[in-house]
MIMAR-459418 format. One record per residue (C-alpha): residue number from 1; residue in one letter; x, y, z. Coordinates in Angstrom, 2 decimals. Example, Ala and Ser with C-alpha at 12.3 -4.5 7.8 and 13.67 -1.06 7.14 Angstrom:
! residues 2
  resi  resn       c1       c2       c3
     1     A    12.30    -4.50     7.80
     2     S    13.67    -1.06     7.14
! end
This chain:
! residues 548
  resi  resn       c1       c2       c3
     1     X   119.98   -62.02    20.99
     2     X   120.61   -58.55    19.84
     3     X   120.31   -58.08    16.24
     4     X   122.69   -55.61    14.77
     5     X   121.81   -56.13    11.04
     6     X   118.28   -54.35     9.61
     7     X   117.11   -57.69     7.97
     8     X   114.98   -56.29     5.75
     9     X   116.10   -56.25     2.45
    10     X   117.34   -59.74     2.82
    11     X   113.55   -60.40     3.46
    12     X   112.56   -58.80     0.26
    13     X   114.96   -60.54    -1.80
    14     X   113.77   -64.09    -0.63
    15     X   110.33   -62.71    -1.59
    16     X   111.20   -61.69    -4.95
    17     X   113.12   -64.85    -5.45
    18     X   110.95   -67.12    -4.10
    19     X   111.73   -69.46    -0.34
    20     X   112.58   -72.32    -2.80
    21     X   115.45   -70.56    -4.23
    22     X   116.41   -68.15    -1.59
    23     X   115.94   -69.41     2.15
    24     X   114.86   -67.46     5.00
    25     X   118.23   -65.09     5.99
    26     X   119.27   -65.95     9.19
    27     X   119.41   -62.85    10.57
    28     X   115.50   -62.39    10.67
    29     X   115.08   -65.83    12.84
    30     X   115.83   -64.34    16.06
    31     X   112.65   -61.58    15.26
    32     X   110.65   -64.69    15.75
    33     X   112.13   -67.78    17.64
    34     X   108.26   -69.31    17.29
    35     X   108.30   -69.51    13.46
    36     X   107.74   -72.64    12.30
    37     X   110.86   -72.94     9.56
    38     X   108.91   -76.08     8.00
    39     X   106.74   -73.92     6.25
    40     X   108.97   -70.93     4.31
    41     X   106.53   -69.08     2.51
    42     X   104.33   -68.69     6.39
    43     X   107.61   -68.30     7.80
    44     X   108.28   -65.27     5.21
    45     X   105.30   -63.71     5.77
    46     X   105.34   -63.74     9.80
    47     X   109.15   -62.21     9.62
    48     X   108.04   -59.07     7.57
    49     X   105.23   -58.62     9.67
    50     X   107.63   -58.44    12.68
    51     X   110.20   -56.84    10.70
    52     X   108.12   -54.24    10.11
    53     X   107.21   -53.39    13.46
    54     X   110.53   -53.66    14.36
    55     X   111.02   -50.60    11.92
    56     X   108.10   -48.49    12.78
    57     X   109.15   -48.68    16.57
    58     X   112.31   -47.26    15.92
    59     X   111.14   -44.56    13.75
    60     X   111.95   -41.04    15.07
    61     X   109.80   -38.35    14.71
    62     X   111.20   -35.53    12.53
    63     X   111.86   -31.86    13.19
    64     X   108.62   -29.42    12.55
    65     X   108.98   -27.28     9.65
    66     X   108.25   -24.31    11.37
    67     X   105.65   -22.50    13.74
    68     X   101.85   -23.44    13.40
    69     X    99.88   -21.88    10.95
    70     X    96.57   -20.66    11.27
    71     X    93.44   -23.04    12.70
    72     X    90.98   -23.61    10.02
    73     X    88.25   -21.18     9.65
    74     X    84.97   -21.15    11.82
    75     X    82.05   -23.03     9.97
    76     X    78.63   -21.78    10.83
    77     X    76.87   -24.35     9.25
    78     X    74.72   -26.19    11.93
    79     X    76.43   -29.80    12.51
    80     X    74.16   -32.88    11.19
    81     X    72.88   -34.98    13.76
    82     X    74.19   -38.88    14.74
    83     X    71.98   -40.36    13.03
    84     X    72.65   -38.63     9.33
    85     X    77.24   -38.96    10.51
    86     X    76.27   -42.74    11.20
    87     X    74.95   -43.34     7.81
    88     X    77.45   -41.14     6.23
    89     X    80.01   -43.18     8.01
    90     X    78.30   -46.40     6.98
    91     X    78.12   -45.18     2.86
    92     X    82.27   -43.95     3.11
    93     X    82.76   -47.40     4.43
    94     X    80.62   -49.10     1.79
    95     X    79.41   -51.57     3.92
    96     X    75.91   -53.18     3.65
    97     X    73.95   -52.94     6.76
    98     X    70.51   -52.64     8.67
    99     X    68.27   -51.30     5.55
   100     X    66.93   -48.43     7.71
   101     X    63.70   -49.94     8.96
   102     X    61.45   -52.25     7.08
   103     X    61.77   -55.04     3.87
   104     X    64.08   -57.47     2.98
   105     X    66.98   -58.28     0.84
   106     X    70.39   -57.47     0.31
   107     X    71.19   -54.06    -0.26
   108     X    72.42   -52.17    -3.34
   109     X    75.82   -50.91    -3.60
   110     X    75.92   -48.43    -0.88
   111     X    79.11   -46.40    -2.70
   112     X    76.50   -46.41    -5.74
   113     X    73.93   -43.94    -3.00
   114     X    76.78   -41.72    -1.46
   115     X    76.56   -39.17    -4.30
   116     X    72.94   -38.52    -3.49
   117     X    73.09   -38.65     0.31
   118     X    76.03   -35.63    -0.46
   119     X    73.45   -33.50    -2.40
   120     X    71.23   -33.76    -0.26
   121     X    73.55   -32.84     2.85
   122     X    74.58   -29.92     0.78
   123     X    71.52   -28.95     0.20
   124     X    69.98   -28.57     3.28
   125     X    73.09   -27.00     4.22
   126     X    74.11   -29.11     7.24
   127     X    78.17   -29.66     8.25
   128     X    79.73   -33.63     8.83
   129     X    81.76   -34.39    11.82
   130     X    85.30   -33.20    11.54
   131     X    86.46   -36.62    12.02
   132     X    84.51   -37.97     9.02
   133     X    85.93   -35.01     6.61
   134     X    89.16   -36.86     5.92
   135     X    87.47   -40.02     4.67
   136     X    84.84   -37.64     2.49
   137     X    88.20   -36.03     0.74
   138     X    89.48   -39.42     0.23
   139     X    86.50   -41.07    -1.38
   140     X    86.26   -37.92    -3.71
   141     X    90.00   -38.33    -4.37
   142     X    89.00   -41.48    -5.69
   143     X    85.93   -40.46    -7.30
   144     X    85.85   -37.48    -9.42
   145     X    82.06   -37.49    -9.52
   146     X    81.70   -36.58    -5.97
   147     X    84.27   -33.59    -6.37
   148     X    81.79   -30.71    -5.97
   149     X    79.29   -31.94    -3.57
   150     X    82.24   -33.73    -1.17
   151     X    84.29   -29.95    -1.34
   152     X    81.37   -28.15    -0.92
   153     X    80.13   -30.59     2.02
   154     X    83.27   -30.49     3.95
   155     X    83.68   -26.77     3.95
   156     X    86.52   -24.41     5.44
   157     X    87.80   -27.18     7.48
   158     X    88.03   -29.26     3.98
   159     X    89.81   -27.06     2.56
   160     X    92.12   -26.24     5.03
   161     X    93.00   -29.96     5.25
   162     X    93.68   -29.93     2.01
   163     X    96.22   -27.12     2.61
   164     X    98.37   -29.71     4.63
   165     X    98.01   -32.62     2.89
   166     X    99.04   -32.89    -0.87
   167     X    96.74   -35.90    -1.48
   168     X    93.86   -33.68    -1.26
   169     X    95.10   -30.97    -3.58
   170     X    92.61   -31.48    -5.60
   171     X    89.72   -29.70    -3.01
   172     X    91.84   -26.02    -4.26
   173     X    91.55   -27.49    -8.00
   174     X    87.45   -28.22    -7.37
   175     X    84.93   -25.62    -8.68
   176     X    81.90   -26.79    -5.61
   177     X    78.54   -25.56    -6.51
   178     X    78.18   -23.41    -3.21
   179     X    79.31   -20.01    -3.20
   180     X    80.91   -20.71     0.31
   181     X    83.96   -22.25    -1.87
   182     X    83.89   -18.78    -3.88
   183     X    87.63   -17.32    -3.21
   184     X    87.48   -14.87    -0.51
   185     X    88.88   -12.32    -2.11
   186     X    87.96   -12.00    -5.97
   187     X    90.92    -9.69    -6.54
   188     X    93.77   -11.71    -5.59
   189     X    94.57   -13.69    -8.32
   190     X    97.73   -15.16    -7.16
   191     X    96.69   -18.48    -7.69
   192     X    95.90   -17.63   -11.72
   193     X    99.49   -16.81   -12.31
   194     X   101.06   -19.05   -10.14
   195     X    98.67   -22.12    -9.76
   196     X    98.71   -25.52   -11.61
   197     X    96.21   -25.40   -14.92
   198     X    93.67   -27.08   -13.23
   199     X    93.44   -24.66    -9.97
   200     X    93.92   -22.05   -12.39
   201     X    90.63   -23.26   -14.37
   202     X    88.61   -23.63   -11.30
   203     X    89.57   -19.19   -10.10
   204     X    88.49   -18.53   -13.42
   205     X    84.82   -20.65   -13.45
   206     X    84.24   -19.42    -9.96
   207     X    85.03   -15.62   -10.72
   208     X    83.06   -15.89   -13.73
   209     X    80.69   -17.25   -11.72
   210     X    80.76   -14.12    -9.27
   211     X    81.98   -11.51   -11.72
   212     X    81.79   -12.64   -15.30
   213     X    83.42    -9.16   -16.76
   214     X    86.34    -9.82   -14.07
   215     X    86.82   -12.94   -15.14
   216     X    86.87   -12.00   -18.88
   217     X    88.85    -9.19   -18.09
   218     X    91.11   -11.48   -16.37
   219     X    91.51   -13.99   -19.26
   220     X    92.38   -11.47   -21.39
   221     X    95.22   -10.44   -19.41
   222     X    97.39   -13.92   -20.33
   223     X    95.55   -15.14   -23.06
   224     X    98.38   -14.75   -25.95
   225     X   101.06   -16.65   -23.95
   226     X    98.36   -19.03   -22.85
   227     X    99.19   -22.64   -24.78
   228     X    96.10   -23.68   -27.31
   229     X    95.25   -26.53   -25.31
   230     X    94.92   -24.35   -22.02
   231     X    93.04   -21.81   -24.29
   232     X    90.80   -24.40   -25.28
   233     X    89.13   -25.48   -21.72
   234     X    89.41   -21.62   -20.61
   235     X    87.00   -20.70   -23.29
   236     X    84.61   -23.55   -21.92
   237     X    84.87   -21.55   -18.77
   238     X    83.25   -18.74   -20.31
   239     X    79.91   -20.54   -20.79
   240     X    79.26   -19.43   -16.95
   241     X    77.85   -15.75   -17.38
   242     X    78.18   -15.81   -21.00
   243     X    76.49   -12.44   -22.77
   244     X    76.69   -10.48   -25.53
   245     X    79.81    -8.22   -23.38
   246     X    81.91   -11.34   -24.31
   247     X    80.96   -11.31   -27.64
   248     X    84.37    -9.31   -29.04
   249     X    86.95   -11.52   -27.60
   250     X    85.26   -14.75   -28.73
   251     X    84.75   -12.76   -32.24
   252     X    88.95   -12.34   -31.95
   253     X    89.16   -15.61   -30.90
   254     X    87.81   -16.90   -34.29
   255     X    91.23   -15.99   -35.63
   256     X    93.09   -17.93   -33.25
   257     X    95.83   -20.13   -34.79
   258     X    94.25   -23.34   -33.05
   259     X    91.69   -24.57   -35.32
   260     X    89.68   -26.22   -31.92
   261     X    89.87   -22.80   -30.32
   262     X    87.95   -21.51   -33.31
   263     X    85.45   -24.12   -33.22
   264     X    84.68   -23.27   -29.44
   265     X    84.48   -19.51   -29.94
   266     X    82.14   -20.37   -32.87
   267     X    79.83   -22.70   -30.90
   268     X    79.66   -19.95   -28.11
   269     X    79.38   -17.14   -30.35
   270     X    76.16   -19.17   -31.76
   271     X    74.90   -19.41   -28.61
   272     X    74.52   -15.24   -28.77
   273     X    71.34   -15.09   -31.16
   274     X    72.14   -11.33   -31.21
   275     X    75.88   -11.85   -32.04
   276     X    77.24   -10.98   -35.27
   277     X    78.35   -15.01   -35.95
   278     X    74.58   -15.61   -35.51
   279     X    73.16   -13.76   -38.40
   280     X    76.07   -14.46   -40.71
   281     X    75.10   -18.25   -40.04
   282     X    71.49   -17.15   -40.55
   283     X    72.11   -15.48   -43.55
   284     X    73.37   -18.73   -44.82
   285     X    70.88   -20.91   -43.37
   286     X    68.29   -18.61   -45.37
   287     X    70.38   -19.38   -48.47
   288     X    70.31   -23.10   -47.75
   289     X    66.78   -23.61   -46.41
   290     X    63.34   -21.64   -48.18
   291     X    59.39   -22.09   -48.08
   292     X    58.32   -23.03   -52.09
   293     X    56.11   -21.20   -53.72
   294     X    52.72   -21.60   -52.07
   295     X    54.32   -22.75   -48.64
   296     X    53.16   -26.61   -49.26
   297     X    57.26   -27.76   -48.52
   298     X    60.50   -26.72   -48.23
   299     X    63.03   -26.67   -50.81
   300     X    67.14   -27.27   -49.72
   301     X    70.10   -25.82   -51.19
   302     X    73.34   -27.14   -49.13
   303     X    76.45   -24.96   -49.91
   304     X    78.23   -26.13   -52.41
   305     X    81.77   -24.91   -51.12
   306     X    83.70   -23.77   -47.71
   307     X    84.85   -20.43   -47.91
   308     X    87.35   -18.79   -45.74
   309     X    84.73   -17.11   -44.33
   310     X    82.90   -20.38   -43.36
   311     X    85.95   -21.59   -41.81
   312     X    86.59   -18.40   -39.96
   313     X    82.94   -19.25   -38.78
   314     X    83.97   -22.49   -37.30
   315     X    83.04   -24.88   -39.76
   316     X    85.25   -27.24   -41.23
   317     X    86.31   -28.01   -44.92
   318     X    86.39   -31.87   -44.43
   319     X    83.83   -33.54   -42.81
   320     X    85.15   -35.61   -40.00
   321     X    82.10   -37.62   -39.90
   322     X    82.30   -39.33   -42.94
   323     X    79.31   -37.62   -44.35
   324     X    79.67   -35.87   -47.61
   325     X    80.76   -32.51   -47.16
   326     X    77.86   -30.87   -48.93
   327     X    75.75   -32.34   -46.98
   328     X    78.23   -31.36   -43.60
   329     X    78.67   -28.12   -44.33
   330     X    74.84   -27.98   -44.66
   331     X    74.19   -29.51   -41.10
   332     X    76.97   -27.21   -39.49
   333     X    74.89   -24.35   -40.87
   334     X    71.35   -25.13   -40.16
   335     X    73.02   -25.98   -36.37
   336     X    74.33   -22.60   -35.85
   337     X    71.84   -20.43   -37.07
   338     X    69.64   -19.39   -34.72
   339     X    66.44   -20.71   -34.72
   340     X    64.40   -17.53   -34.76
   341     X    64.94   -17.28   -38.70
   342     X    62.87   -19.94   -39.53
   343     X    59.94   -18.16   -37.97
   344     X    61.03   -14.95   -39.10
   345     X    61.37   -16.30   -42.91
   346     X    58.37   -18.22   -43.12
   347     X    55.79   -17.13   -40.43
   348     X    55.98   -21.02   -39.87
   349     X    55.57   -22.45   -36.11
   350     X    58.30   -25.03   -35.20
   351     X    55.86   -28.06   -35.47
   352     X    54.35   -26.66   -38.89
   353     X    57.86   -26.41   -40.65
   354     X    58.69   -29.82   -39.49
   355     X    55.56   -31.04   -40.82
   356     X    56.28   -29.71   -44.55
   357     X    57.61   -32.29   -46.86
   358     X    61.38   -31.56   -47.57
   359     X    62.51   -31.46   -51.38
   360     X    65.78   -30.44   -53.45
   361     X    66.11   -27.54   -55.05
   362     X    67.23   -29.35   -58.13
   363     X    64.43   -32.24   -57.54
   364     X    61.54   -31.36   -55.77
   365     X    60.41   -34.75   -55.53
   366     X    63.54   -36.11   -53.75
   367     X    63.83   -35.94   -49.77
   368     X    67.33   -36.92   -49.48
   369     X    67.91   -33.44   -47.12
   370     X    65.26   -34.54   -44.61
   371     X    66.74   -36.31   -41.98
   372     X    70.03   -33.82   -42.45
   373     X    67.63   -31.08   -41.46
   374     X    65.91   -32.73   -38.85
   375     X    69.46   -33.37   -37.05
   376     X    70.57   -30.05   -37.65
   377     X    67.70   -28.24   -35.65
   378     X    67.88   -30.62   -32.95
   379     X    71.29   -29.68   -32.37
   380     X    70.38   -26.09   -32.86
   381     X    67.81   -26.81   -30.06
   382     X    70.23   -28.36   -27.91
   383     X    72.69   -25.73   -28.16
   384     X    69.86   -22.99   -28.17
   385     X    68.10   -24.92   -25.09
   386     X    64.93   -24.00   -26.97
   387     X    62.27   -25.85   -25.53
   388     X    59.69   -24.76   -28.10
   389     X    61.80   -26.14   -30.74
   390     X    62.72   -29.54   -28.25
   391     X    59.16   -30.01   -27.55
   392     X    58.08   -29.97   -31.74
   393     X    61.77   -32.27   -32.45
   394     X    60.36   -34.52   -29.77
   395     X    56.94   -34.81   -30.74
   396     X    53.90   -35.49   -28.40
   397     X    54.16   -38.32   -25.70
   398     X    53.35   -41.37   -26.75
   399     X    49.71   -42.45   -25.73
   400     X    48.61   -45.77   -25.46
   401     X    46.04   -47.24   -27.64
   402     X    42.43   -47.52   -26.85
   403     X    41.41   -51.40   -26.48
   404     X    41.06   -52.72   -29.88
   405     X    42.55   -49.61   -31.46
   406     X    45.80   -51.35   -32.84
   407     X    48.91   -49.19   -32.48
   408     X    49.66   -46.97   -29.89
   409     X    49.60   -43.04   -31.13
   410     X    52.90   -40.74   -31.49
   411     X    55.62   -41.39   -33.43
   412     X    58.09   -43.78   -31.91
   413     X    60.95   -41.23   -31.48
   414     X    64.25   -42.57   -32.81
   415     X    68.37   -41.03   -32.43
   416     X    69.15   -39.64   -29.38
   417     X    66.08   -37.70   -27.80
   418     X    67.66   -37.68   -24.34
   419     X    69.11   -34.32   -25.00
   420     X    66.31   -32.96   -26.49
   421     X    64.57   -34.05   -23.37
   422     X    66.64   -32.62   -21.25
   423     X    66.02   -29.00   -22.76
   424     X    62.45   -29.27   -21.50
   425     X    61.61   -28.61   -17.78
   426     X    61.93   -31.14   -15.41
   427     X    58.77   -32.27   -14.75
   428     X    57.77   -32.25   -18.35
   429     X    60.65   -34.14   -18.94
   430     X    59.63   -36.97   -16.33
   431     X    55.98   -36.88   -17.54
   432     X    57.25   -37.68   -21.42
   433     X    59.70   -39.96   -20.47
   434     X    56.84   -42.06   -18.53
   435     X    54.23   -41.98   -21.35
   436     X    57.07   -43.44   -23.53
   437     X    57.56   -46.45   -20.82
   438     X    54.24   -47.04   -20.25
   439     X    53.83   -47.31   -24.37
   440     X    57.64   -49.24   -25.31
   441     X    58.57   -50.53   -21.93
   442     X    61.94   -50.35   -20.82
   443     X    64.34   -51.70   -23.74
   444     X    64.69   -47.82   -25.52
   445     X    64.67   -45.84   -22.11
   446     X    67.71   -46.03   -20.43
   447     X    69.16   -42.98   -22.01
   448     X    65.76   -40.94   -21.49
   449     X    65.50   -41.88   -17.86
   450     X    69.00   -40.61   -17.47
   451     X    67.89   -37.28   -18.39
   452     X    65.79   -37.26   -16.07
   453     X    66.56   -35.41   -12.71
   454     X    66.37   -37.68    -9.53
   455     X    65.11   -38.89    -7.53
   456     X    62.46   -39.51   -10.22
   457     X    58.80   -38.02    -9.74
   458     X    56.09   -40.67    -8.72
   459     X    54.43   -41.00   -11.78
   460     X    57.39   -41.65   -14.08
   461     X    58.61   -44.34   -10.91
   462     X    55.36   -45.58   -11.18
   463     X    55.43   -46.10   -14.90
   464     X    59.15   -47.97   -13.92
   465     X    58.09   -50.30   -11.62
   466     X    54.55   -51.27   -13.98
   467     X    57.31   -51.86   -16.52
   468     X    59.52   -54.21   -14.86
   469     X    56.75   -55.46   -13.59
   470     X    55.43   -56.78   -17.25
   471     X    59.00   -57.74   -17.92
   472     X    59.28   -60.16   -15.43
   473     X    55.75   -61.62   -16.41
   474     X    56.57   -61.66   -19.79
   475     X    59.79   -64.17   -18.92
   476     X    62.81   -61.94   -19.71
   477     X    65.46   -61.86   -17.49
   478     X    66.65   -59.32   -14.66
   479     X    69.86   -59.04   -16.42
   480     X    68.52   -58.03   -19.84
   481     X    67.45   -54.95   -17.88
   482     X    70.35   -54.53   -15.47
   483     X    71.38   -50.73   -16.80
   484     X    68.07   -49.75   -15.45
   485     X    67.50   -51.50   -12.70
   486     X    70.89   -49.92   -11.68
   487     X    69.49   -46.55   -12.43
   488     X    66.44   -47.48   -10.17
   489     X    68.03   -48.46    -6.96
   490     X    69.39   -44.64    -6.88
   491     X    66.41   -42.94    -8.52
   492     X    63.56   -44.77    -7.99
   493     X    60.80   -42.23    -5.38
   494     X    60.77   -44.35    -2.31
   495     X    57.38   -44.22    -1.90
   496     X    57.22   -47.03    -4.46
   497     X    58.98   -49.82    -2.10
   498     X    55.45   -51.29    -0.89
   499     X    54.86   -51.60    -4.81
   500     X    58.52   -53.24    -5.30
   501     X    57.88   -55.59    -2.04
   502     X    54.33   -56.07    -3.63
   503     X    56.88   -57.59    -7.19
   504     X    59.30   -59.28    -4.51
   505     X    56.47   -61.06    -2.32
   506     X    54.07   -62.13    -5.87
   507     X    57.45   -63.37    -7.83
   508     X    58.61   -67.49    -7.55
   509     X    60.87   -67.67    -4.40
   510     X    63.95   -69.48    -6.45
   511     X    63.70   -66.88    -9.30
   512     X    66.35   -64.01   -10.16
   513     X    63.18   -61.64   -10.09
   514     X    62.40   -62.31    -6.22
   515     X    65.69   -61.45    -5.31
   516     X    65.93   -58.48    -7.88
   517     X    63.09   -56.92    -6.76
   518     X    63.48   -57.62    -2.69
   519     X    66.94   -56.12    -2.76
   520     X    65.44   -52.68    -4.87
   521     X    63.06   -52.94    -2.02
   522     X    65.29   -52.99     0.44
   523     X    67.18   -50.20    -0.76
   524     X    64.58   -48.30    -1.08
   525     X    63.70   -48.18     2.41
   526     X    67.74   -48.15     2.78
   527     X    67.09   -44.06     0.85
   528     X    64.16   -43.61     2.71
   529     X    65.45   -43.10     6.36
   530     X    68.45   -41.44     4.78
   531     X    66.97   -38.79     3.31
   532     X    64.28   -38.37     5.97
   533     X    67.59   -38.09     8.64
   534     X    68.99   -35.03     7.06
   535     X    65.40   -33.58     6.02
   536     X    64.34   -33.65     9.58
   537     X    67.14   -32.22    10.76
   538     X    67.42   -29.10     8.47
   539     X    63.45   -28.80     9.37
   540     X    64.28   -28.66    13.17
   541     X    67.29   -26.34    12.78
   542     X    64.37   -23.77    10.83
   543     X    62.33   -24.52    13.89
   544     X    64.78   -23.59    16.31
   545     X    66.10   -20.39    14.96
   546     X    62.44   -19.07    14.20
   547     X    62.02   -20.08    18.07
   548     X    65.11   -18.00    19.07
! end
């Protein structure tokens, strides 16, 4: 029977309405004389799948816009071998598979390992399969985190994808950390005055990048009909390069009429120890701060008002912390100043001024201002990336105690020391962050191990998997340490899986540990023979050209 009415949208109404209410239209039975009637809502479901091929089949295909453009661009990076596209296949897909050799258990979250198999790939400089590119752009579509690696990954053939499809816009807006996704030609700035805010973001980190004057020079050229909240994440732009040549505009910029644009150029200008922000904030931390007579503590005097000057300076009149303001306006100081004065002012070494006892100027005896100061340098630190002053804030690593000594030695650190941390090197970082595990096990580490870079080094893995270790013998739970045993499965050295499989094979069969620690082990060996793929393969491509 020839059907000359599209039944579609009677379809969709009986699905909105419901079979009971509306019945199937007749003029969708003859799509599908085996339906069984007797069961409606089957019945519905069977018609639109029918319908809709009905529809697709008589699709036409529509004109071309125009002429061809140009084929992507030529990509000499050296193509990664089947192995490394089968894997990368397998972690776009997210399925859980073979574990890449040896121990047992189901595997991690493979989406949770992609970001790492992309550094890596990027790294070692190797190009996907072209046919694999347009599943990379859409899992960093969906994932912002991937972004730079994914668009630095998938190259000139990425981008020119991107080109034709809007869905992957975002690869233009997407500053990748290779300088292959520099712009080609730094002068063309088309894109700055006629992009979206976002692409128009990325041309200005990347020239900065290249050409930090250019880029200044080219901010400057828009920046009073720029909007405050677009001059806001512009000046955040100008932390790449950053010197003392930017040093008038941000001084300008501490006029602006946006009170959060002043606050950036202020925290910038700080940055400049040499910039003219820098000593008036020094000036006043002098003021604040001073060694008593015969250098046995420190005596503080917190401003006791916030002029215009101090507000042209970027600090604020009300304290939006809820601290009093004196005591604000004190911290905001002490922050910015750079932290050369104290050394300069009191011939005092980091750890010896935080060693002095801290009193009021008004009452010696009182140490209300302590902690105030000890926040304010650490954020001075942070901002400074002093590792002099990180390394004093932080304090030794903790050592454990000799048998029968009592209490381990080294303060127990409290706040937030993961920035602090991650001022230091990264090895020194890893070795700190391990003496602190192997003293207070795991429950005060998650933020510290996430300063750490990854994949972590053997000895602070080490000190991980002795700590879960004595965690599970002690009787707690998997779950009360389920942030880092997340953390683990992606950082954790490999080498450690015979240790892991060691946990897995000496824990009760039935208990949550056993499986716990067989499934890190299986992932382990999962990150193993993916990183050894695209290792290997960047080591033969060395081979071959020194060869040729």
């Amino acid at each position: 029977m020839t059907i000359t009415q599209d039944p579609w949208e009677s379809l969709r109404t009986s699905a909105l309405l419901g079979t009971d209410r509306r019945p199937l239209p007749a003029t969708a039975l003859p799509l599908a004389e085996a339906v069984d009637p007797s069961d409606p809502a089957t019945a519905l479901l069977e018609l639109a799948a029918l319908a809709t091929v009905r529809r697709r089949a008589g699709a036409l295909p529509v004109p071309a816009a125009g002429p061809p453009g140009p084929p992507a661009p030529e990509d000499p990076r050296p193509e990664m071998p089947e192995a490394a596209a089968r894997r990368l296949a397998v972690l776009l897909a997210g399925r859980t598979g073979a574990n890449g050799g040896s121990g047992g258990g189901t595997l991690a979250n493979l989406a949770e390992l992609l970001p790492q198999w992309l550094t890596t790939a990027r790294f070692e400089g190797l190009r996907p399969p072209a046919a694999l590119i347009p599943a990379l752009l859409d899992a960093a579509r969906a994932r912002s985190e991937l972004r730079g690696d994914a668009v630095a990954l998938a190259g000139p053939l990425g981008r020119w994808l991107a080109s034709q499809n809007p869905d992957w816009r975002f690869v233009l807006r997407t500053a990748a950390p290779e300088p292959d996704c520099r712009p080609d030609d730094p002068s063309d700035h088309r894109l700055w005055h006629e992009g979206l805010f976002a692409e128009r973001v990325t041309h200005l980190t990347l020239l900065r990048r290249r050409d930090p004057a250019a880029g200044l020079e080219l901010l400057r050229s828009t920046w009073p009909t720029e909007r405050a909240e677009d001059r806001l994440l512009f000046l955040d732009a100008l932390q790449d390069g950053l010197s003392p040549a930017d040093e008038p505009f941000l001084e300008a910029a501490l006029g602006d009429r946006s009170k959060n644009v002043r606050a950036t150029a202020a925290e910038l200008l700080s940055t400049l120890p040499t910039s003219a922000l820098a000593r008036r904030m020094a000036e006043r931390a002098r003021a604040a701060v001073r060694l008593a007579d015969g250098g046995t503590h420190l005596l503080v005097t917190p401003p006791v008002e916030c002029d215009e000057r101090m507000q042209r300076d970027g600090i604020a009149p009300k304290s939006p912390t809820g601290r009093g303001e004196r005591a604000w306006w004190f911290g905001e100081v002490v922050a910015a100043a750079p932290l050369a004065v104290w050394a300069e002012s009191t011939g005092l070494t980091p750890e010896q001024l935080l060693a002095l006892r801290v009193g009021d100027s008004v009452d010696e005896t009182s140490s209300s201002w302590a902690d105030d100061l000890r926040e304010a340098w650490a954020r001075a630190a942070v901002r400074q990336h002093d590792a002099d002053w990180a390394r004093a804030l932080l304090g030794p690593a903790p050592v454990p105690p000799a048998r029968g000594a009592g209490r381990a030695r080294g303060a127990r650190v409290t706040g937030a020391p993961s920035k602090l941390l991650a001022v230091l090197p990264p090895e020194e970082r890893a070795a700190w962050t391990a003496a602190f595990i192997e003293v207070h096990g795991l429950g005060d580490a998650f933020q510290l191990l996430g300063a750490c870079a990854t994949p972590w080094t053997p000895p602070l893995s080490t000190a991980v998997v002795r700590a879960l270790a004595r965690a599970a013998a002690s009787g707690a739970y998997p779950w009360s340490h389920s942030g880092v045993l997340g953390m683990t499965e992606r950082a954790l050295a490999p080498e450690t899986a015979a240790a892991v499989e060691e946990l897995a094979a000496g824990a009760s069969p039935d208990s949550a540990w056993s499986e716990t620690f067989a499934r890190l082990a299986g992932t382990l060996h999962f990150r193993a023979a993916m990183l050894n793929e695209l290792r290997l393969t960047a080591r033969e491509q060395g081979s071959r050209e020194q060869s040729s």
